[in-house]
N, CA, C, O and CB atoms as a CASP TS submission, in Angstrom:
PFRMAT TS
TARGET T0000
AUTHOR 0000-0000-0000
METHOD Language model
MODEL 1
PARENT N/A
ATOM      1  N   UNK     1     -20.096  50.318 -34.160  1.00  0.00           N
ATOM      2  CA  UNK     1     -18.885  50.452 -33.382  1.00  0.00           C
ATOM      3  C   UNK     1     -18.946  51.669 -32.475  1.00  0.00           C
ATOM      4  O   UNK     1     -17.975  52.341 -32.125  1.00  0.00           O
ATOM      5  CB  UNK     1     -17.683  50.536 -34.293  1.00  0.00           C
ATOM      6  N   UNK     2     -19.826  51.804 -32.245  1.00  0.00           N
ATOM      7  CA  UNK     2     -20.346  53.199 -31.443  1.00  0.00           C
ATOM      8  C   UNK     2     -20.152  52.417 -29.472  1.00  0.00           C
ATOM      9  O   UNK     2     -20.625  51.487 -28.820  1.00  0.00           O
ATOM     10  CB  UNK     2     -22.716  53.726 -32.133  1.00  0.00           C
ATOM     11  N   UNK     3     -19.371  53.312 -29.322  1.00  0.00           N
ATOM     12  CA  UNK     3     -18.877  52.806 -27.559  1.00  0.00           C
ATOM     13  C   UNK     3     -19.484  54.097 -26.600  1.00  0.00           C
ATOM     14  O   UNK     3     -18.973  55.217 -26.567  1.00  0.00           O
ATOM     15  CB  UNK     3     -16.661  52.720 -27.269  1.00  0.00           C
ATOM     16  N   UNK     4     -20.597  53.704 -25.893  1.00  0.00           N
ATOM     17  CA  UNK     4     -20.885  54.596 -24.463  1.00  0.00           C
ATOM     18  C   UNK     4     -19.486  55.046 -23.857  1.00  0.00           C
ATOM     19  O   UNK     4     -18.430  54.477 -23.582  1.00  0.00           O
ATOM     20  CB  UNK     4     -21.745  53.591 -23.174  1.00  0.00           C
ATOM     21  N   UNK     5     -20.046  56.503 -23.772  1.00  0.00           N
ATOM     22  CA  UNK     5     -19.192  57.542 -23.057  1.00  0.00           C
ATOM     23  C   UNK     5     -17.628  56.798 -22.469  1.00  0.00           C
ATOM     24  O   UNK     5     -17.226  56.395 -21.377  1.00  0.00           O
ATOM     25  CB  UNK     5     -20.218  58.176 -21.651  1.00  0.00           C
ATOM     26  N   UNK     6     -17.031  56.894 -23.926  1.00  0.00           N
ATOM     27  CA  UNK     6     -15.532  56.723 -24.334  1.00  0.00           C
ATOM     28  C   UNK     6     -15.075  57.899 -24.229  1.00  0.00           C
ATOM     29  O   UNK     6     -15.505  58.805 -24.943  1.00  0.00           O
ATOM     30  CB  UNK     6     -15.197  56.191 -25.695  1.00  0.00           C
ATOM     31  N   UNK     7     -14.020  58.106 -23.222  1.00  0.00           N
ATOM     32  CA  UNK     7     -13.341  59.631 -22.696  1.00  0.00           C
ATOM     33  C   UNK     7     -12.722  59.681 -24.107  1.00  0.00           C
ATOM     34  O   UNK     7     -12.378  58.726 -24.803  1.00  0.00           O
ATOM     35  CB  UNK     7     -12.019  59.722 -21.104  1.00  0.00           C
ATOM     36  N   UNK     8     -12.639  61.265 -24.438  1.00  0.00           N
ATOM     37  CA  UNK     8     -12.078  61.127 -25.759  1.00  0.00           C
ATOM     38  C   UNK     8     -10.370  61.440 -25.645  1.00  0.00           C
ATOM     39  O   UNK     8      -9.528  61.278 -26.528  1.00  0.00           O
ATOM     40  CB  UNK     8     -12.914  62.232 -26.810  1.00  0.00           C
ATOM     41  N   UNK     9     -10.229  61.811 -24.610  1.00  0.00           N
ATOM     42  CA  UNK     9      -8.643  61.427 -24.311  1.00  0.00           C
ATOM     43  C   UNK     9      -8.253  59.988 -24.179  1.00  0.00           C
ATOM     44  O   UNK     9      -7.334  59.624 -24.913  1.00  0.00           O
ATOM     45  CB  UNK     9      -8.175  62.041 -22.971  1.00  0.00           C
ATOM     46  N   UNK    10      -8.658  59.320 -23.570  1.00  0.00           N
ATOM     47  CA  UNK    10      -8.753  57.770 -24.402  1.00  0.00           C
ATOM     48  C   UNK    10      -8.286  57.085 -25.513  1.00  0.00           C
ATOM     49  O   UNK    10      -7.767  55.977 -25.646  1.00  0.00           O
ATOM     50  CB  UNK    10      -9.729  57.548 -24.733  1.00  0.00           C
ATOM     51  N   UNK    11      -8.561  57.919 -26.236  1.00  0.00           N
ATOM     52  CA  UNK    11      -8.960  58.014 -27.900  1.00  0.00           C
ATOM     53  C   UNK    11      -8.018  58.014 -28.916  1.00  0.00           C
ATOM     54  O   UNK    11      -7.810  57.278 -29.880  1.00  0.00           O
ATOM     55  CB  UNK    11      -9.641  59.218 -28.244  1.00  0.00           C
ATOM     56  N   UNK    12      -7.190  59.605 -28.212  1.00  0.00           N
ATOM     57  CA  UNK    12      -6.290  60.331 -28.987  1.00  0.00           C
ATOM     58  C   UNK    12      -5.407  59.822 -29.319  1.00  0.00           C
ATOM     59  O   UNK    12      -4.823  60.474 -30.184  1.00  0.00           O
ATOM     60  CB  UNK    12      -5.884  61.243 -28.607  1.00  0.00           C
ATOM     61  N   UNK    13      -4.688  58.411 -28.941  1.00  0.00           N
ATOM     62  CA  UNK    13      -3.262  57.993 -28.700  1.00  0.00           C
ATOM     63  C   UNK    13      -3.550  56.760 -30.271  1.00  0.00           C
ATOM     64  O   UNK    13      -2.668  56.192 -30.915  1.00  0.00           O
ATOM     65  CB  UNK    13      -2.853  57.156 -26.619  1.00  0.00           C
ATOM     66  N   UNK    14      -5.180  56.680 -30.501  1.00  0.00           N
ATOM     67  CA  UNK    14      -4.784  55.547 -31.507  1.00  0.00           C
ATOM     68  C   UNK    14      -5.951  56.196 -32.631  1.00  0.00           C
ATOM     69  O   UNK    14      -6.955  56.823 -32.296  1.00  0.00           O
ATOM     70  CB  UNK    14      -5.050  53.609 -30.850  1.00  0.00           C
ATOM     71  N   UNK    15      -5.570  55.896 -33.932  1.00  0.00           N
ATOM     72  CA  UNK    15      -6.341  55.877 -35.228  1.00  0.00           C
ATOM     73  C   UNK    15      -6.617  54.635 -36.136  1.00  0.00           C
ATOM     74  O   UNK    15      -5.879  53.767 -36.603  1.00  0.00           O
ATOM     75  CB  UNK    15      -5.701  56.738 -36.028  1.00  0.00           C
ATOM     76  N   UNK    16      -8.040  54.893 -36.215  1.00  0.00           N
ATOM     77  CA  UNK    16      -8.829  53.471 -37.183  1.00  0.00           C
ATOM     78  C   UNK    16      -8.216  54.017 -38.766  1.00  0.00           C
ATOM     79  O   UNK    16      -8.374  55.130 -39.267  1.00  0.00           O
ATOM     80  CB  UNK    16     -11.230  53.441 -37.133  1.00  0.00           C
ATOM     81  N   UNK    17      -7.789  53.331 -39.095  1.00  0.00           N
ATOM     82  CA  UNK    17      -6.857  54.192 -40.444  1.00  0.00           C
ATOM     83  C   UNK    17      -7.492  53.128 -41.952  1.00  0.00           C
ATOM     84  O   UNK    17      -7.052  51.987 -42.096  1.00  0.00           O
ATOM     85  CB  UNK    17      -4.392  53.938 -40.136  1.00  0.00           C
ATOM     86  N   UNK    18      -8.484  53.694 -42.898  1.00  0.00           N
ATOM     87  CA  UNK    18      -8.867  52.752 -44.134  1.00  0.00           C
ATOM     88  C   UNK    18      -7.819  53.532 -44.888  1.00  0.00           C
ATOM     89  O   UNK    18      -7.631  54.742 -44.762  1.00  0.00           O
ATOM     90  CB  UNK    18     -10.628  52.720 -44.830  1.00  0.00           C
ATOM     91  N   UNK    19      -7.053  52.595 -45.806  1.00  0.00           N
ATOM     92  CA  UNK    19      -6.157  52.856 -46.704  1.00  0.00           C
ATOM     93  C   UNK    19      -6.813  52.654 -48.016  1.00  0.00           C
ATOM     94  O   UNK    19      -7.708  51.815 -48.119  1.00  0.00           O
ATOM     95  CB  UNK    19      -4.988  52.084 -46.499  1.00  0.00           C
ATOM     96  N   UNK    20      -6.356  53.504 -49.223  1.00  0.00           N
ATOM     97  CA  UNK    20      -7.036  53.464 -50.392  1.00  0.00           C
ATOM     98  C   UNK    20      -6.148  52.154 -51.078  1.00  0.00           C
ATOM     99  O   UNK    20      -4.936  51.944 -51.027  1.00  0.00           O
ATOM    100  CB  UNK    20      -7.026  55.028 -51.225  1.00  0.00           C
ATOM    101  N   UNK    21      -7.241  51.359 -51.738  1.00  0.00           N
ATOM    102  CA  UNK    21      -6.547  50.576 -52.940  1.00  0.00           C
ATOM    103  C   UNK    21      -5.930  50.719 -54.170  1.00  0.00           C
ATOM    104  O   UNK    21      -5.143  49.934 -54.699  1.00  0.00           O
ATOM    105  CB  UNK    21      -7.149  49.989 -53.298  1.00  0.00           C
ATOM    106  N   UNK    22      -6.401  51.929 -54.646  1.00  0.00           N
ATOM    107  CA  UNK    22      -6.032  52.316 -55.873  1.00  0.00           C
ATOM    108  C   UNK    22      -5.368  53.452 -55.948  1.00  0.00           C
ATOM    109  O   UNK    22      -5.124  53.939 -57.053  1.00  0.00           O
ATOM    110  CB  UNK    22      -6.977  52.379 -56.624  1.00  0.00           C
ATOM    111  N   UNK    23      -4.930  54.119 -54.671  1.00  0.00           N
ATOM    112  CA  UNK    23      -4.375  55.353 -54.378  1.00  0.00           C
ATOM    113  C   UNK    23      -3.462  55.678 -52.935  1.00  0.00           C
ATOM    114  O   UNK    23      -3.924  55.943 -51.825  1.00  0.00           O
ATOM    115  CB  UNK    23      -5.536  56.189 -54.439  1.00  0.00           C
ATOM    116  N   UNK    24      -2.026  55.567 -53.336  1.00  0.00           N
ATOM    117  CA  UNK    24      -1.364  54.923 -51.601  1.00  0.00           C
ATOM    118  C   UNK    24      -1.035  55.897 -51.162  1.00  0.00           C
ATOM    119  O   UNK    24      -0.298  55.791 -50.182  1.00  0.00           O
ATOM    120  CB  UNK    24      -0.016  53.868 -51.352  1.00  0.00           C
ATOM    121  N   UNK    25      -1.361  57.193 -51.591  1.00  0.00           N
ATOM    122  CA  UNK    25      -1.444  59.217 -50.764  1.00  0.00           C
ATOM    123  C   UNK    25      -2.630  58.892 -49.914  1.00  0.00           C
ATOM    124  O   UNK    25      -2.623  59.257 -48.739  1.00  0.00           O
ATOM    125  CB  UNK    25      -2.010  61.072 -52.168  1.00  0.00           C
ATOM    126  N   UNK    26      -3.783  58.150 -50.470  1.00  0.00           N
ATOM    127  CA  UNK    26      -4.788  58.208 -49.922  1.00  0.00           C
ATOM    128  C   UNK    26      -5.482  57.774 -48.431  1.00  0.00           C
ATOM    129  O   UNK    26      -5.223  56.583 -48.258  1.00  0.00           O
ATOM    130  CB  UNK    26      -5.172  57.825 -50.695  1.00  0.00           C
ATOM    131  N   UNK    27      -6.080  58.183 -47.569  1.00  0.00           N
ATOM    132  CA  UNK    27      -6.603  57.150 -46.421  1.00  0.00           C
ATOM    133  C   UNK    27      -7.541  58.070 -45.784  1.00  0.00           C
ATOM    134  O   UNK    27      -7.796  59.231 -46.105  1.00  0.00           O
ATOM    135  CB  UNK    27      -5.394  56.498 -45.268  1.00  0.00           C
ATOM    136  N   UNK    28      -8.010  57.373 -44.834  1.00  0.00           N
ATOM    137  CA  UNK    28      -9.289  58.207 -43.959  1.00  0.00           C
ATOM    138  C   UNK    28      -8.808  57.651 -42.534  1.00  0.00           C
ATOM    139  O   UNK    28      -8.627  56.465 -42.256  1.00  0.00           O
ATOM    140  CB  UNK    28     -11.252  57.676 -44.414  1.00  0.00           C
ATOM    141  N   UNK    29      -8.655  58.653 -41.770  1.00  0.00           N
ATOM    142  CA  UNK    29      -8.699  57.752 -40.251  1.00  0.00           C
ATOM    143  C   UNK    29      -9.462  58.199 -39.661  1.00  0.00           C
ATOM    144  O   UNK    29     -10.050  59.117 -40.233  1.00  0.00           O
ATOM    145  CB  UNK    29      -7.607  57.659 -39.295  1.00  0.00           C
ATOM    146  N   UNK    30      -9.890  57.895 -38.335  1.00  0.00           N
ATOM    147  CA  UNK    30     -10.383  58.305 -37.489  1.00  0.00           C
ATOM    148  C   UNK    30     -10.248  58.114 -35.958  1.00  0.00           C
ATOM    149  O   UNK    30     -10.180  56.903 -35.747  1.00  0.00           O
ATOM    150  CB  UNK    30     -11.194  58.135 -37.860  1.00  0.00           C
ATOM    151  N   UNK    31     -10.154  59.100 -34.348  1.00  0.00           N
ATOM    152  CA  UNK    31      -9.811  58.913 -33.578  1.00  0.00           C
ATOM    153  C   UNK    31     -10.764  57.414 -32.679  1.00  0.00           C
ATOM    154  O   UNK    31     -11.993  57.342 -32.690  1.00  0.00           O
ATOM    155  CB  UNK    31      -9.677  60.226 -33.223  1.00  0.00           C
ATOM    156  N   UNK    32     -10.051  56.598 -32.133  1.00  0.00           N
ATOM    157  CA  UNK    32     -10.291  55.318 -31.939  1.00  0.00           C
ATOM    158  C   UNK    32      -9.470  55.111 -31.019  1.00  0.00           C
ATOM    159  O   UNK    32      -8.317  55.540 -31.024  1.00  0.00           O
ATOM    160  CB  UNK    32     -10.208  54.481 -32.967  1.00  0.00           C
ATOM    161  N   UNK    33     -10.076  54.299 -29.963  1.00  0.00           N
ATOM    162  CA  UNK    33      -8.885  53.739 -28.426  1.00  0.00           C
ATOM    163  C   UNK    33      -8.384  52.280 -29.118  1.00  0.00           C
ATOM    164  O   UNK    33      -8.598  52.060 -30.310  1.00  0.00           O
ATOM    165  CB  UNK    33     -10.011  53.281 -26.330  1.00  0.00           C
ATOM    166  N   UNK    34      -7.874  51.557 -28.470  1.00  0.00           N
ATOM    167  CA  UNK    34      -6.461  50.242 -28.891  1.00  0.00           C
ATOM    168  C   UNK    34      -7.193  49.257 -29.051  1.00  0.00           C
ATOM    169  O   UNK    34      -6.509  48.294 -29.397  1.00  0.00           O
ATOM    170  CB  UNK    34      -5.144  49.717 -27.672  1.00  0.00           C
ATOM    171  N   UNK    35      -8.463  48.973 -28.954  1.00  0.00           N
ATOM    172  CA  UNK    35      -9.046  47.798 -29.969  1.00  0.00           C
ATOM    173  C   UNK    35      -9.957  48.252 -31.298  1.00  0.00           C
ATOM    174  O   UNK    35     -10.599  47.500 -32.031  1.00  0.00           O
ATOM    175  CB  UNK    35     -10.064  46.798 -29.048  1.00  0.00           C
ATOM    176  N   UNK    36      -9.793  50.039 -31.411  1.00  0.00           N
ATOM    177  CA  UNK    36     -10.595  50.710 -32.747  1.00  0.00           C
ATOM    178  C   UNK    36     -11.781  50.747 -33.117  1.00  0.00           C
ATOM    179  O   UNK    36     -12.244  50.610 -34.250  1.00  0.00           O
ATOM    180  CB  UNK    36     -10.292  50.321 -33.753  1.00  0.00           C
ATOM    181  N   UNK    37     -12.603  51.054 -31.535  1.00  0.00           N
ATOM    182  CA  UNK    37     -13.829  51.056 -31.482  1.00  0.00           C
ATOM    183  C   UNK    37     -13.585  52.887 -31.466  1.00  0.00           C
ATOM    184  O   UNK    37     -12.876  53.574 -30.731  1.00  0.00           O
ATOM    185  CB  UNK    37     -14.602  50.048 -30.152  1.00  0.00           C
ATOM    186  N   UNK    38     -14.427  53.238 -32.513  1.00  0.00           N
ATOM    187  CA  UNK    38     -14.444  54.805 -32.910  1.00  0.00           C
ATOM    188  C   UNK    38     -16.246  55.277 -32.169  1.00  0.00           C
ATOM    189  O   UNK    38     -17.354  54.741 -32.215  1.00  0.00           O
ATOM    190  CB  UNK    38     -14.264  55.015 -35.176  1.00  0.00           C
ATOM    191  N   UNK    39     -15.794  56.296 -31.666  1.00  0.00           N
ATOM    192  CA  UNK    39     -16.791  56.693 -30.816  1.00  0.00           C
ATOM    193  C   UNK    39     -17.429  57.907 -32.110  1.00  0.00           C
ATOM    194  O   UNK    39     -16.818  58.911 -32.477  1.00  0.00           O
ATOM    195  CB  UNK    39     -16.111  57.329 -29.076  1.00  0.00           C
ATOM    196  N   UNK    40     -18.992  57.381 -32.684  1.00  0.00           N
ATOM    197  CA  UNK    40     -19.765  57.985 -33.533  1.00  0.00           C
ATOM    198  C   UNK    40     -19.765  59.476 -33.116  1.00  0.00           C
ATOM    199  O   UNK    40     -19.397  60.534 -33.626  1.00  0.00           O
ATOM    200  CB  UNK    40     -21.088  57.334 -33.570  1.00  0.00           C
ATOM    201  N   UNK    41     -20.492  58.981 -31.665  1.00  0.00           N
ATOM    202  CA  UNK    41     -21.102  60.482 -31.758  1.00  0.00           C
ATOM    203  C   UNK    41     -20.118  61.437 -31.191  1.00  0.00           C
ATOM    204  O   UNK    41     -20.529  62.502 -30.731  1.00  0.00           O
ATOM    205  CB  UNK    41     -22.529  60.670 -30.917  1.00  0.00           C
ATOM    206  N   UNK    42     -18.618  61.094 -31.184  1.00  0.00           N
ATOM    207  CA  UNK    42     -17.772  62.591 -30.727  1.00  0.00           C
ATOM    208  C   UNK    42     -17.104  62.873 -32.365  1.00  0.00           C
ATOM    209  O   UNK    42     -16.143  63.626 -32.520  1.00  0.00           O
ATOM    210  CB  UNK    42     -16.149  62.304 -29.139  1.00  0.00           C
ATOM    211  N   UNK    43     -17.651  62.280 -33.314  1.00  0.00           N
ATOM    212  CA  UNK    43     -17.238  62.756 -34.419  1.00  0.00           C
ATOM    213  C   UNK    43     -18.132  63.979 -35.161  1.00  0.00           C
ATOM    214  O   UNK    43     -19.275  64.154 -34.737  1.00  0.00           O
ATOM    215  CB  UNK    43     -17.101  61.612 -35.188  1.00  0.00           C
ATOM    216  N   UNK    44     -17.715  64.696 -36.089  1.00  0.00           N
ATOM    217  CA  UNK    44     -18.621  65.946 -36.551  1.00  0.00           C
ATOM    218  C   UNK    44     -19.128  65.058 -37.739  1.00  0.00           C
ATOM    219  O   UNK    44     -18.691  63.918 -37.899  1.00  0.00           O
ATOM    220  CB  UNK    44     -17.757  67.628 -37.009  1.00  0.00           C
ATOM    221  N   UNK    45     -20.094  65.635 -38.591  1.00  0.00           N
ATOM    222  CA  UNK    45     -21.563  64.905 -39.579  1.00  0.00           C
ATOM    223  C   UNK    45     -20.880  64.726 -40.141  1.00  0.00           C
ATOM    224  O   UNK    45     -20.664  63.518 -40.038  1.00  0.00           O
ATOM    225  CB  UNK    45     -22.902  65.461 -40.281  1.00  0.00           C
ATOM    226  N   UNK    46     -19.908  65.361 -41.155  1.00  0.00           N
ATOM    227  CA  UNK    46     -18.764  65.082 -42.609  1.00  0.00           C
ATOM    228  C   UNK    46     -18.169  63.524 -42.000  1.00  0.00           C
ATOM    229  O   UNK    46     -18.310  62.468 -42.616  1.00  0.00           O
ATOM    230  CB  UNK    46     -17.017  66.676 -42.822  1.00  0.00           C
ATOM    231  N   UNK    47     -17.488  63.660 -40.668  1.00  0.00           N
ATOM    232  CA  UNK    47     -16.659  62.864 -40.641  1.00  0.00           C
ATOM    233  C   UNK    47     -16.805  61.410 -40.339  1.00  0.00           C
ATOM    234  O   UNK    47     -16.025  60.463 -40.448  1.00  0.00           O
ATOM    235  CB  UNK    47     -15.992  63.347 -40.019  1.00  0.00           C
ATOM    236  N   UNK    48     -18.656  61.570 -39.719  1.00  0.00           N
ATOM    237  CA  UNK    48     -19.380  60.334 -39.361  1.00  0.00           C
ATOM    238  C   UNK    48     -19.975  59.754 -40.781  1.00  0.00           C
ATOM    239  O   UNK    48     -20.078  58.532 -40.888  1.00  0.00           O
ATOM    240  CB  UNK    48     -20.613  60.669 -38.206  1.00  0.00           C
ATOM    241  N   UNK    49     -20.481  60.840 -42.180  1.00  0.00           N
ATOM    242  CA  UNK    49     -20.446  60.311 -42.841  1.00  0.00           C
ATOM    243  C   UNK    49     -19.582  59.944 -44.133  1.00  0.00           C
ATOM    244  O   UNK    49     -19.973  59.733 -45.281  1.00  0.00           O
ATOM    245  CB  UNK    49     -21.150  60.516 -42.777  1.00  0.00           C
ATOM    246  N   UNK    50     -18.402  59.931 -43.651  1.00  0.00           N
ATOM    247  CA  UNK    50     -16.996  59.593 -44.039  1.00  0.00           C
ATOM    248  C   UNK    50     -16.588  58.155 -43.731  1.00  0.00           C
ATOM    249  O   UNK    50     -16.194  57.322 -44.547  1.00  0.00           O
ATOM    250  CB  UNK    50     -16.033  60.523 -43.329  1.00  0.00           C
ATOM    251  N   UNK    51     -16.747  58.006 -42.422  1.00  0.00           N
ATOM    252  CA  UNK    51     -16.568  56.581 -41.684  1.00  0.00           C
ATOM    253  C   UNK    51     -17.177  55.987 -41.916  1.00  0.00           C
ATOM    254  O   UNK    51     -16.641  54.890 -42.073  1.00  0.00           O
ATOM    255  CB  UNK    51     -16.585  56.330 -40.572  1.00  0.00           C
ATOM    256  N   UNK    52     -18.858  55.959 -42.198  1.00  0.00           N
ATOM    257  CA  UNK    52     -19.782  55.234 -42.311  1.00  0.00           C
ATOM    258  C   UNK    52     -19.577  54.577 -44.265  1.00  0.00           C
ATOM    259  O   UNK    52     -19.719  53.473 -44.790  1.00  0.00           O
ATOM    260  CB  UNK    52     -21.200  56.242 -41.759  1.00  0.00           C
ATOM    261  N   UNK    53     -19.282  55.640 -44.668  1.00  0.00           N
ATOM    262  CA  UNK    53     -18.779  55.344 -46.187  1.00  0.00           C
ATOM    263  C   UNK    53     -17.713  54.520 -45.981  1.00  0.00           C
ATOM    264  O   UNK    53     -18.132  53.375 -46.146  1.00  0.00           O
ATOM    265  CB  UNK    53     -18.305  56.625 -47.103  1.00  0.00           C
ATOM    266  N   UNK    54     -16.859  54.507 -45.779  1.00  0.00           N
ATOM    267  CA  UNK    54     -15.272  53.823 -45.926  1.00  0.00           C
ATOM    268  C   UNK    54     -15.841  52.402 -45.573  1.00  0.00           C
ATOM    269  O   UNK    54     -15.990  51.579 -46.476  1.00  0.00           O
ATOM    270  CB  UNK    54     -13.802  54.481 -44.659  1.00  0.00           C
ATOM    271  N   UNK    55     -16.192  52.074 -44.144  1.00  0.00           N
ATOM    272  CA  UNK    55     -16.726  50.469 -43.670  1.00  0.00           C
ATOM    273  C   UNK    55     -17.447  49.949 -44.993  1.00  0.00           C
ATOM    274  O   UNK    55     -16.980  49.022 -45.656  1.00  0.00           O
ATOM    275  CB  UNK    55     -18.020  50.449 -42.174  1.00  0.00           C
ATOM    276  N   UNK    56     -18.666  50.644 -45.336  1.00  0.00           N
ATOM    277  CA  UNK    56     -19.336  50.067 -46.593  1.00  0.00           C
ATOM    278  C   UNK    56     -18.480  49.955 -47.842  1.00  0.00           C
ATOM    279  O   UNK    56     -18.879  49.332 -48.825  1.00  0.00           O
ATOM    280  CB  UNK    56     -20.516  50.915 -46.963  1.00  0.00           C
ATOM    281  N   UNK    57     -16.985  50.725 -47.786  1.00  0.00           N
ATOM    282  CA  UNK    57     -16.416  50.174 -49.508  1.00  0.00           C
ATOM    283  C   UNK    57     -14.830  49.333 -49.411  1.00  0.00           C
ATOM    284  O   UNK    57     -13.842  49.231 -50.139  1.00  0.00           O
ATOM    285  CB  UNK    57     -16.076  51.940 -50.768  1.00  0.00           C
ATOM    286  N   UNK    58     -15.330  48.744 -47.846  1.00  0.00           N
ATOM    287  CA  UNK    58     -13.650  48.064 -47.715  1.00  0.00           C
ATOM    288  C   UNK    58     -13.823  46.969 -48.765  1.00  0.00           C
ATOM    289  O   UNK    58     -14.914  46.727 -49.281  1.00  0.00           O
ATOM    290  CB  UNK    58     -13.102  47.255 -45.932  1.00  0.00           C
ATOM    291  N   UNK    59     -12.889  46.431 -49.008  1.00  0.00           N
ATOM    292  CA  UNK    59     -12.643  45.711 -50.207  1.00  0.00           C
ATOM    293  C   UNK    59     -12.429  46.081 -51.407  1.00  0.00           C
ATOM    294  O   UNK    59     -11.576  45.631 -52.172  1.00  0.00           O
ATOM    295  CB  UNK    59     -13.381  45.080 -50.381  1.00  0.00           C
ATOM    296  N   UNK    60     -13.458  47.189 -51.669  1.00  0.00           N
ATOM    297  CA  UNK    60     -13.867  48.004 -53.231  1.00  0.00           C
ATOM    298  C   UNK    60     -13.210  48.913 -53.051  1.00  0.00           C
ATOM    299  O   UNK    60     -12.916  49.114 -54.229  1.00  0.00           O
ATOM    300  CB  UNK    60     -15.366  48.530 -53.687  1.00  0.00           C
ATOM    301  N   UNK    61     -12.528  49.943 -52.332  1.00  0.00           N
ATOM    302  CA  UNK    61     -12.193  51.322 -52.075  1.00  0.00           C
ATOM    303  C   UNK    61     -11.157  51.431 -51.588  1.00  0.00           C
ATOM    304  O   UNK    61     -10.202  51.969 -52.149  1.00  0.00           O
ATOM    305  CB  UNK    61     -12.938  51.985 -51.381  1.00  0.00           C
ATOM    306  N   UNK    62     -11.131  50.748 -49.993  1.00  0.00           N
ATOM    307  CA  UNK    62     -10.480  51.075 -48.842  1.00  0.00           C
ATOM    308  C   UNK    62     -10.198  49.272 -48.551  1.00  0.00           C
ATOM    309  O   UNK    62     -11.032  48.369 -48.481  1.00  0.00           O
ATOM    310  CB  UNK    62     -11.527  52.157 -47.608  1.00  0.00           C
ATOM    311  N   UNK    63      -9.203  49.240 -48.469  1.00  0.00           N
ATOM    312  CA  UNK    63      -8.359  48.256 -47.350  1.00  0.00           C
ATOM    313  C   UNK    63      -9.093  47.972 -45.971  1.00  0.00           C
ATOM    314  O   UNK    63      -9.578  48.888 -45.306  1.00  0.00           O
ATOM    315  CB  UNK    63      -6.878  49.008 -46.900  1.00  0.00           C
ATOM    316  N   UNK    64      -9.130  46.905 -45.664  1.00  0.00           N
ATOM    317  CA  UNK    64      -9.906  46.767 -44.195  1.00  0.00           C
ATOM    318  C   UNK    64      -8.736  47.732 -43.019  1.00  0.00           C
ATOM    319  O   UNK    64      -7.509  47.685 -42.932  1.00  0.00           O
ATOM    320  CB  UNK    64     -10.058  44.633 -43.654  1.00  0.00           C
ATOM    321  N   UNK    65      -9.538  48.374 -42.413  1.00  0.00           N
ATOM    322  CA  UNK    65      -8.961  49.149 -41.653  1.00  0.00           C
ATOM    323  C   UNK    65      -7.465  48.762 -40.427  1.00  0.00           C
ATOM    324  O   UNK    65      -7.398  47.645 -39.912  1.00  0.00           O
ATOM    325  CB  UNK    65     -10.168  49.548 -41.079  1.00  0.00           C
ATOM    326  N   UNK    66      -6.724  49.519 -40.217  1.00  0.00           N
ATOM    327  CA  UNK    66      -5.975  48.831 -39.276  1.00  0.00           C
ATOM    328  C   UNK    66      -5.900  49.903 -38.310  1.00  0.00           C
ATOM    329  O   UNK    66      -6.052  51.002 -38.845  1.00  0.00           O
ATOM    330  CB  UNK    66      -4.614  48.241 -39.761  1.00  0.00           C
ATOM    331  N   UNK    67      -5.706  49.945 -36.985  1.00  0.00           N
ATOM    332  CA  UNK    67      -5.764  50.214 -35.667  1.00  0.00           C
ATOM    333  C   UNK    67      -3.992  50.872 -35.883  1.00  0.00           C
ATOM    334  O   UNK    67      -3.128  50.245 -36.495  1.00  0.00           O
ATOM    335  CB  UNK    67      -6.216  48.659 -34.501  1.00  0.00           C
ATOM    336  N   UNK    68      -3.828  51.888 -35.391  1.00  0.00           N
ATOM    337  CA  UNK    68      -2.614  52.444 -35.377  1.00  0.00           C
ATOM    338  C   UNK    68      -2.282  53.720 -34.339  1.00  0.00           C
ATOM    339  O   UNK    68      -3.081  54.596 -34.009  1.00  0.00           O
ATOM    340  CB  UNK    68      -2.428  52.801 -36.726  1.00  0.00           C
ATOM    341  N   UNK    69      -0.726  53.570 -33.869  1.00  0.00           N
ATOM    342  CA  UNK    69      -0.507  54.784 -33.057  1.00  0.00           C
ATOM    343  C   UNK    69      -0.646  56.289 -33.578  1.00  0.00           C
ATOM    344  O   UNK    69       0.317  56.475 -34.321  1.00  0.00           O
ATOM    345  CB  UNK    69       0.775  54.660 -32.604  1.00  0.00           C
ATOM    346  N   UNK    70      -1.259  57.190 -33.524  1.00  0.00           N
ATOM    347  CA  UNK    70      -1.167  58.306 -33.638  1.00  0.00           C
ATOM    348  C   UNK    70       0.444  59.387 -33.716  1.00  0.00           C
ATOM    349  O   UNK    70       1.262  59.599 -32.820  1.00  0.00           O
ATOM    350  CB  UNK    70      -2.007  58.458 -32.672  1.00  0.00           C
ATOM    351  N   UNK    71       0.430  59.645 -34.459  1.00  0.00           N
ATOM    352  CA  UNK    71       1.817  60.748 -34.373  1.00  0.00           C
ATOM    353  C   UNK    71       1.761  62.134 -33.642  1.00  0.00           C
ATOM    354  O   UNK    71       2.756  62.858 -33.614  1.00  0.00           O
ATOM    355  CB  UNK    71       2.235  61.219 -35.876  1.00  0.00           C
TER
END
C-alpha cells in the first residue's frame, strides 16, 4: 500500500485505524489520504513496523482496518 510521492498534507485529514478485538482502549492508526493508502516510507521504522504487524494479525488481533476522519 505504499503510494509514490503522496504530499503528506494530503494525508493528514484521514487515518487507517486497526481496532483491537480483545481490547476496545486499544487501536493503531496511521496517517492515510480517503481511500487509506498509507504512504510507507513517510512513516518512522517503529511505526512501519507497527503497520506492517497489524495487516498480518487482522482477524487474530486487529479488526480489518477502517479509513477515518482525523480529529
Amino acid at each position: 500500500m505504499n503510494t509514490a510521492k503522496m504530499p503528506l498534507m494530503a494525508m493528514c485529514g484521514y487515518e487507517l485505524r486497526f481496532q483491537s478485538l480483545f481490547n476496545e482502549g486499544r487501536a493503531l492508526a496511521f496517517p492515510c489520504d480517503a481511500q487509506g493508502h498509507v504512504d510507507m516510507d513517510a512513516l518512522s521504522e517503529r511505526a512501519r513496523g507497527n503497520y506492517l504487524y497489524a495487516r498480518a494479525v487482522v482477524g487474530r488481533e486487529y479488526a480489518t482496518p477502517a479509513v477515518q476522519r482525523r480529529h
